[in-house]
C-alpha positions in Angstrom: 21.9 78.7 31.9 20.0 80.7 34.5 18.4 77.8 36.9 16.7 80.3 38.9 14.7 81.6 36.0 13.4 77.8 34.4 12.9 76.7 37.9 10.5 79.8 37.8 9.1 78.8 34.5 9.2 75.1 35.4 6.8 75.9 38.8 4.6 77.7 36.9 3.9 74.4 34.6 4.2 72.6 37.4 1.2 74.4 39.3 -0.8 74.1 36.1 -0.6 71.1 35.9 1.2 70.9 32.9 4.5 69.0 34.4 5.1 66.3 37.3 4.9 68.6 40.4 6.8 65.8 41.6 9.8 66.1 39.1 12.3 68.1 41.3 14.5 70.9 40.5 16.4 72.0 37.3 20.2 71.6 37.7 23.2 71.7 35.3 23.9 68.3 34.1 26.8 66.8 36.0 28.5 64.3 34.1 28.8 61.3 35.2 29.5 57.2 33.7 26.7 54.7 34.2 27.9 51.9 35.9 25.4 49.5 35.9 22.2 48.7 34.2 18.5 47.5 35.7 17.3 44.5 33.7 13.9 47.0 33.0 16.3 50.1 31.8 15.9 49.2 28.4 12.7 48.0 28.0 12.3 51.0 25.8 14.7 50.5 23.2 17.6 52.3 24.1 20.9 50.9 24.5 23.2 51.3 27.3 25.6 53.3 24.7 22.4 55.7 23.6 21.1 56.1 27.3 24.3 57.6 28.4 24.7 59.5 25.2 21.5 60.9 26.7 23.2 61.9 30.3 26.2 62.9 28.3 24.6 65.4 26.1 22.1 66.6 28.7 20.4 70.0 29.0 19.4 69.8 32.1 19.3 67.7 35.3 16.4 67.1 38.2 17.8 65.5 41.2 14.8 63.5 42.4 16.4 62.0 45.8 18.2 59.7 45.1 18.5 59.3 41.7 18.7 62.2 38.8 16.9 62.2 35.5 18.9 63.7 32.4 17.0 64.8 29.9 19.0 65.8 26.3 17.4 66.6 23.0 17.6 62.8 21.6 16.2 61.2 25.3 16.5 60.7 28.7 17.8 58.8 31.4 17.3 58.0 34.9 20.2 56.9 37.3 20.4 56.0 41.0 22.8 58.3 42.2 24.6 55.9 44.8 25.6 53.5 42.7 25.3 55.2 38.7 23.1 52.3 38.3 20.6 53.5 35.0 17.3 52.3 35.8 15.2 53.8 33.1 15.6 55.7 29.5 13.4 56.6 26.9 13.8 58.0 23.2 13.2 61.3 22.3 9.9 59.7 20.5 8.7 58.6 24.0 8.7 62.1 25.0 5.3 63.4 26.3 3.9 67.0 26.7 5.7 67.7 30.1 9.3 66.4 28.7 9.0 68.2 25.7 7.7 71.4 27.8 10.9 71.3 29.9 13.2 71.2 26.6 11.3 74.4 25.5 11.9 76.2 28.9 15.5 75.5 28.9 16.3 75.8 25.2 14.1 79.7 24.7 13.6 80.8 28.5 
């Protein structure tokens, strides 16, 4: 994938208004296990299993310092990077407009 190029796109939405300015910059998906779960992490109906199925199968990663959000086709997940501790994950059905505006970037330039 060309991360200079969505980052690009991604600024663009991001200056309209369109995505969180705030959401950081497009990276390949590093794998990585989570270790640990916050008691609110699920809250939205994802298991631990799913939510790293989610990091697993990401698209694309924003490292948001400190922590990283993975965002796949079937959800996302959030992670404190210190620890791998999830501490939020949502279904792909949860996903608003900017989510679903990043997976279009990424997925047709």
């Amino acid at each position: 994938m060309d991360y200079l190029s969505i980052n690009k796109k991604l600024n663009d939405l991001k200056s309209r208004g369109v995505i969180n300015p705030y959401i950081g910059e497009a990276k390949e998906a590093l794998p990585v296990k989570i270790a640990s779960v916050n008691r609110h992490a699920l809250k939205h109906g994802v298991t631990k299993e799913e939510a790293q199925s989610y990091i697993d199968n990401a698209i694309v990663m924003f490292d948001q310092g400190g922590r990283s959000l993975y965002v796949s086709e079937e959800g996302n997940s959030v992670i404190l990077d210190a620890d791998r501790r999830l501490i939020s994950a949502y279904k792909k059905s949860d996903f608003d407009f900017g989510i679903n505006a990043i997976l279009e970037v990424c997925k047709n330039g």
